[in-house]
Phi, psi and omega in degrees: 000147194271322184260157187287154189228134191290195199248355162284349179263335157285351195275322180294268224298341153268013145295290212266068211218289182277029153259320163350285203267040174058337199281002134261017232309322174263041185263084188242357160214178196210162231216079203247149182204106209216124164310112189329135140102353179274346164137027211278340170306358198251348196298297186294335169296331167245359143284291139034282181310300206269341204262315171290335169298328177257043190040026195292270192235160182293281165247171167285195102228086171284116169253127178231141206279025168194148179311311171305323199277345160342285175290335164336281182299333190260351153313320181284303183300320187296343194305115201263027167266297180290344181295323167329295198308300182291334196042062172248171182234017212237142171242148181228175204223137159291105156334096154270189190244073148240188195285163193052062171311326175290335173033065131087054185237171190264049174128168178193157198270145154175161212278158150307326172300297150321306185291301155342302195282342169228036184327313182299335187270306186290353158322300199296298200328303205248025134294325198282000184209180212221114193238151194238118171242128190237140185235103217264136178098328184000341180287358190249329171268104218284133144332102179286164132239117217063173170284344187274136188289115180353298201093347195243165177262134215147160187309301218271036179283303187311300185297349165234080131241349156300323175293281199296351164285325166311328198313290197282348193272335191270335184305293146357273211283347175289308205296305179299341243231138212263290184227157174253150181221120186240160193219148191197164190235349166177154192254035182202161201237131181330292200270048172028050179245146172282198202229144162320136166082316202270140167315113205238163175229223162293139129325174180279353165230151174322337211250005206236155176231109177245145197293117196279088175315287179260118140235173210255130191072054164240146150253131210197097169242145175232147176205109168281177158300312170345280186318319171298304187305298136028282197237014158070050169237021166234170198259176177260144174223137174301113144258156174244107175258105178270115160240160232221195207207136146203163181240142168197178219242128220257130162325135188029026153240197197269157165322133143266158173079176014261150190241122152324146157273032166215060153272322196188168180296310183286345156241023177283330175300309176302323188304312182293333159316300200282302176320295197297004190228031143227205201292354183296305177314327168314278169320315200273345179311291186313337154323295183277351180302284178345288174324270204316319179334272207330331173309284197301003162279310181305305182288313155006264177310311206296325208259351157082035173219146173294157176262036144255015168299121184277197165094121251269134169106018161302309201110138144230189176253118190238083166277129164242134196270172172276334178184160224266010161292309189300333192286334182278007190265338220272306166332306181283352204254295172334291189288351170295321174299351205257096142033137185280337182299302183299358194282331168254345136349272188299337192209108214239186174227140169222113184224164159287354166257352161291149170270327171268016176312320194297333196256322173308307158356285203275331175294343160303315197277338191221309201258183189270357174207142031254195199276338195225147160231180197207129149206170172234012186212282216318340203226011180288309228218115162097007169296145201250091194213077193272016170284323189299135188233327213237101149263118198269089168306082166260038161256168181250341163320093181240054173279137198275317180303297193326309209261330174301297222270279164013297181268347197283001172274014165268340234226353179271165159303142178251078206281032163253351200264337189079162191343138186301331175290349169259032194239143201257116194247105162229136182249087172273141191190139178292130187285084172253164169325314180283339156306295189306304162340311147306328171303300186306324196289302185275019165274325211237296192262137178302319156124355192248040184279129144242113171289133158269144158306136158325158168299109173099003183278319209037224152337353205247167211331093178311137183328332205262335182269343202281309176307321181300316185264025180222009149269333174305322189302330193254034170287343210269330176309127183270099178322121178248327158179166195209179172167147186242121255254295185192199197197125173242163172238143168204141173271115213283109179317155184302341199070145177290136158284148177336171159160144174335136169324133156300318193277340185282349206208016171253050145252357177230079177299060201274194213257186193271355165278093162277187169308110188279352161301291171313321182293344196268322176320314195046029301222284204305150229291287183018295208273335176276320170292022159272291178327308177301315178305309169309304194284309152344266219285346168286337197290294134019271196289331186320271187320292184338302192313299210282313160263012152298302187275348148265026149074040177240357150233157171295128176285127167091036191241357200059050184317310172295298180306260207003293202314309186293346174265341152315326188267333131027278179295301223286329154290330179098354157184128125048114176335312169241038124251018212256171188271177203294319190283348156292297167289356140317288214278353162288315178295305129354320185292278193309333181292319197279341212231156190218113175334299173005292181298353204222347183347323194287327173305323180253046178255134161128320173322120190270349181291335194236032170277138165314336181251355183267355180287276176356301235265331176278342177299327170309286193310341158267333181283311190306328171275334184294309195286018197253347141135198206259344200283310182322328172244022154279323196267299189310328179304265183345313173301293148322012157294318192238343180206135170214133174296160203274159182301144189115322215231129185284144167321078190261358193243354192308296194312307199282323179276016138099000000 
C-alpha cells in the first residue's frame, strides 16, 4: 500500500481479509490492544472496508467512553487518503439516541453513556441489521457476573455502579454483533476487576487473573510501546520529575512539615495534596510555560517565522489540574504570563462546566490556537491532539490506564512539526513516591492482571479506592505552603512487549497472532464453553428484542436482565457456570420454550421491579439533561472518589 501501514494494523487487516474470504469464517471477535497514542483509529476503517465489502456485515456501530471522541471517529472514516487507499465508501454519522441511527450511511457512532440511557433502541437496531460493533476503550468496562445484576449493596458498589451499567448495557449489543473489535490502550482496570467480555485465564497466583493472549475463536494483536518506538510511531517520552517540600495544617491538630513528596507513604498523599494547591504547582506550571516558550521559539526560527506569526507544528501545552477550582487558579497563572492582547487567545479552559468546552476541544486539536489548555477530565483520554509537545501532570490521580492515557497526549507525531527526530515528548510531574511506582510498573509489567477479591470481602472497597478515600477524609487538612526543590529529567524505558501469559504458555512464545484456522475451530473444551455461552445469551437478546416489538414485554423495562435471571432459575444457575452438557441442554431449552412464559420466577425481585426500572430511567433522563461533558468529567473522577452510601454527591458540579 502507498501509505504505511503499522505492523497491528496490517495484522487486523489480515484478520479480517481472512473473515472475508471464509478461511476464518467463525472468527468472531478480535482484540486490539495498542499502546496510547499508537494508532487504534484507522482499525475500525479497515475492519469495516473489508468486513462490508464482503457482506459479512452491514454496518458499524463505534462505542466510544466520551462524547468529544465522537467527531474523532467519524474523521477516521472521512480521511480522504484512506478512502483512496482502502477503496472505500463508507461514511458513519454521530449518533444521537433516535431511531434510525444511521440515516442511511454505513453506520454510527455513539458513548457508553447514550447506549446506558436507551439500551432497547440499540438493541433493536443490531438485532434488525448484521452489525461489526467496535467498542473503543473496552477498559472502562467492568466484568459482570453472569448478565444478572449482583444485588448486594456496599461502598464499593458506589465507585463501579456507572461502570457496571455501561456493562449491563453493552452486554446485549456483544451478544448480537455479527463480528466485535473490541480495542483498548490497556488491558487492566484501575480497580484490578476483570474487564468485560475478554478472555481470561490463571494468573502467575491463585489470586490473580490474565487476560488469555491465545485463546481459542480469539484474534488477540498487541502493538506495545516497545514496538510503537520501534517503527517510530510514538515520540520517546522525557520526564521532568519536580521535586518538592510542603507543609500543611492537620484538622485539630499542630503544622505539619514540611515533609519532601517522597519520604515516605504515610505523608505523599497529604503532601501531594497541600503541593497541587500552593506555591509548588505554581513553580511547576512555570517550568513547563518555560519549556514550551522556547520549543515554539526554537520552531519559529526554524521554519523561519516571527513571533507574531501563528501556525501549526509550534507545539503546545496540556495542563491537567485536580479540580476545575484549581484549573481556573492554574488559568489565571498562566495567562498572567502572557501579552495582554494574547491572553484569551492563547490559554483556553475546558471543564465539564464551560459551556464552550467542546468547541475549545476541537480547537485545541485542529487550529493553531489557542496554545495551553487547563483541563481536569476531558482531555485525558482518546485526545486526538499531535500538536501537544509539553505536558504539566498537576493531578493526584495515580491509577495506571489514567496516567498511561495522560502522557500519551505527548507522544503523537506532529506531521506538521518537521522531522520526527527533532521533534519531543516532555512530562513535567511532582516527584512523589506514587509516580515513581507508577513509573515502575508500565517500565516492567505487561498490564494484563485481574485481582480476586479476598474471600469474605464482598463489596468492599478496592485497595487503590479505599486510599483515595481516607485522602478525602484528610481532606479537612489546610494547605499552608510548599516549593519546589529541584529537577531530574528521565527517560521513560520502552517497556515490555506483549506476549502470551508465562504460566499458560511458557514454552511456546509464538507471535500474538496465531493460526486463525485453529482460533476459528476452537476444538478445545474452553473455547466451545465459550462459544455455547455466546449463543446462550443471543438466543437471550434474541427474544428481548422480539418481544419488545410485539409488545409481549414492556419496552424500555430492561427486558434482557429480566430475561437472563428468568433463565437462571429455570437451569438452576447461571451461563458461566454450567458444564458444556448443561449449555447443550440450555440451548436446547431456549428452541422450545419462550423466557416470556416463565416471568413469575423473578416476581417479587426488587432487582427487576417495575418502579425500580421508573426510577432508573428518571436518573438517565437527569444525566442525559445535565450534557455529555458532566459525564465525561464525572466517569474520570469516579476513578477516585464516591461519596459513602447515604450522603449526596456535593462536590460532583465543582470537581469536573
Amino acid at each position: 500500500m502507498a501509505r504505511s501501514l503499522r505492523t497491528h494494523q496490517r495484522r487486523i487487516l489480515g484478520v479480517v481479509r481472512a473473515i472475508a474470504s471464509g478461511e476464518a469464517a467463525g472468527l468472531r471477535d478480535i482484540l486490539a490492544a495498542v499502546t496510547p497514542g499508537g494508532g487504534k483509529s484507522l482499525l475500525p476503517v479497515l475492519a469495516a472496508s473489508e468486513l462490508v465489502r464482503a457482506g459479512i456485515v452491514d454496518r458499524v456501530c463505534w462505542v466510544v467512553p466520551r462524547d468529544s471522541l465522537r467527531l474523532q471517529a467519524e474523521e477516521a472514516f472521512a480521511d480522504g487518503g484512506w478512502r483512496s487507499e482502502l477503496g472505500h465508501g463508507l461514511s458513519v454519522r454521530a449518533a444521537e439516541n433516535a431511531p434510525d441511527p444511521c440515516r442511511g450511511l454505513a453506520g454510527y457512532v455513539t458513548t457508553y453513556q447514550a447506549i446506558a440511557a436507551a439500551p432497547e433502541l440499540h438493541m433493536r437496531e443490531l438485532a434488525a441489521h448484521r452489525y461489526l460493533l467496535v467498542v473503543d476503550e473496552i477498559h472502562h468496562l467492568p466484568a459482570l457476573s453472569d448478565a444478572e445484576p449482583s444485588g448486594e449493596v456496599g461502598e464499593g458498589a458506589w465507585a463501579l455502579e456507572r461502570e457496571a451499567s455501561w456493562s449491563r448495557a453493552l452486554l446485549p449489543l456483544l451478544e448480537l454483533a455479527r463480528v466485535r473489535l473490541l480495542l483498548s490502550g490497556t488491558l487492566m482496570r484501575a480497580d484490578g476487576r476483570p474487564i468485560l467480555w475478554l478472555p481470561y485465564g490463571k494468573g502467575a497466583s491463585d489470586r490473580t487473573r490474565e487476560v488469555d493472549l491465545r485463546a481459542s475463536g480469539w484474534a488477540v494483536v498487541g502493538y506495545s510501546r516497545a514496538e510503537a518506538l520501534r517503527e517510530k510511531a510514538v515520540l520517546p517520552v522525557t520526564f521532568g520529575a519536580v521535586q518538592g517540600e510542603a507543609s500543611w495544617m492537620e484538622p485539630d491538630g499542630p503544622a505539619v512539615g514540611p515533609h519532601s513528596l517522597d519520604a515516605d507513604f504515610e505523608t505523599t498523599r497529604p503532601a501531594l495534596f497541600t503541593a497541587l494547591r500552593t506555591e509548588f504547582a505554581l513553580q511547576l506550571l512555570d517550568r513547563a510555560f518555560d519549556e514550551t516558550r522556547m520549543l515554539r521559539a526554537e520552531r519559529r526560527r526554524r521554519l523561519g517565522l516571527t513571533a507574531r506569526d501563528g501556525g501549526k507544528g509550534l507545539g503546545k501545552l496540556l495542563v491537567v489540574a485536580p479540580d476545575q477550582a484549581q484549573a481556573r487558579r492554574y488559568l489565571d497563572h498562566i495567562r498572567g504570563r502572557l501579552p495582554v492582547a494574547r491572553r484569551l487567545v492563547d490559554a483556553r479552559l475546558a471543564t465539564s462546566d464551560e459551556r464552550d468546552a467542546q468547541e475549545t476541544l476541537a480547537s485545541f486539536r485542529l487550529l493553531p490556537e489557542p496554545a495551553c489548555l487547563v483541563t481536569v477530565a476531558m482531555a485525558y483520554e482518546g485526545l486526538d491532539a499531535p500538536s501537544v509537545s509539553v505536558v504539566a501532570a498537576l493531578t493526584h490521580i495515580r491509577s495506571r490506564p489514567w496516567l498511561e492515557q495522560m502522557i500519551a497526549r505527548a507522544t503523537r507525531i506532529d506531521p506538521h512539526a518537521g522531522p520526527m527526530e527533532e521533534q519531543r515528548a516532555l512530562v513535567f510531574h511532582p516527584d512523589d513516591l506514587l509516580f515513581r511506582a507508577f513509573r515502575r510498573r508500565i517500565e516492567t509489567e505487561q498490564g494484563t492482571v485481574a485481582r480476586r477479591p479476598d474471600e469474605g470481602r464482598g463489596q468492599r472497597l478496592p485497595d487503590w479506592l479505599r486510599q483515595e478515600l481516607e485522602e478525602e477524609g484528610r481532606h479537612g487538612i489546610v494547605p499552608l505552603s510548599s516549593n519546589a526543590t529541584g529537577l531530574r529529567w528521565e527517560k521513560l524505558a520502552a517497556g515490555p512487549s506483549f506476549h502470551p501469559s508465562r504460566t499458560q504458555h511458557a514454552t511456546t512464545p509464538a507471535p500474538l497472532l496465531g493460526s486463525l484456522e485453529s482460533e476459528a475451530m476452537g476444538t478445545t473444551p474452553s473455547s466451545l464453553e465459550r462459544r455455547l455461552r455466546h449463543q446462550v445469551g443471543e438466543m437471550v437478546a434474541a427474544q428481548a428484542v422480539e418481544d419488545e416489538a410485539a409488545l409481549r414485554a414492556p419496552r424500555g423495562d430492561g427486558t434482557y436482565h429480566r430475561y437472563n435471571a428468568v433463565l437462571k432459575r429455570v437451569m438452576g444457575r447461571g451461563r458461566g457456570l454450567m458444564t458444556l452438557a448443561e449449555l447443550e441442554a440450555t440451548l436446547g431449552w431456549l428452541e422450545r420454550n419462550r423466557l416470556a412464559d416463565h416471568l413469575h420466577l423473578v416476581e417479587g425481585d426488587p432487582r427487576y421491579a417495575h418502579r425500580a426500572r421508573r426510577v432508573n430511567e428518571a436518573e438517565r433522563r437527569r444525566l442525559a439533561s445535565e450534557g455529555q461533558g458532566a459525564l465525561d468529567a464525572s466517569k474520570a473522577q469516579a476513578e477516585f472518589w464516591r461519596p459513602p452510601a447515604g450522603k449526596p454527591d456535593t462536590r460532583a458540579r465543582r470537581r469536573g
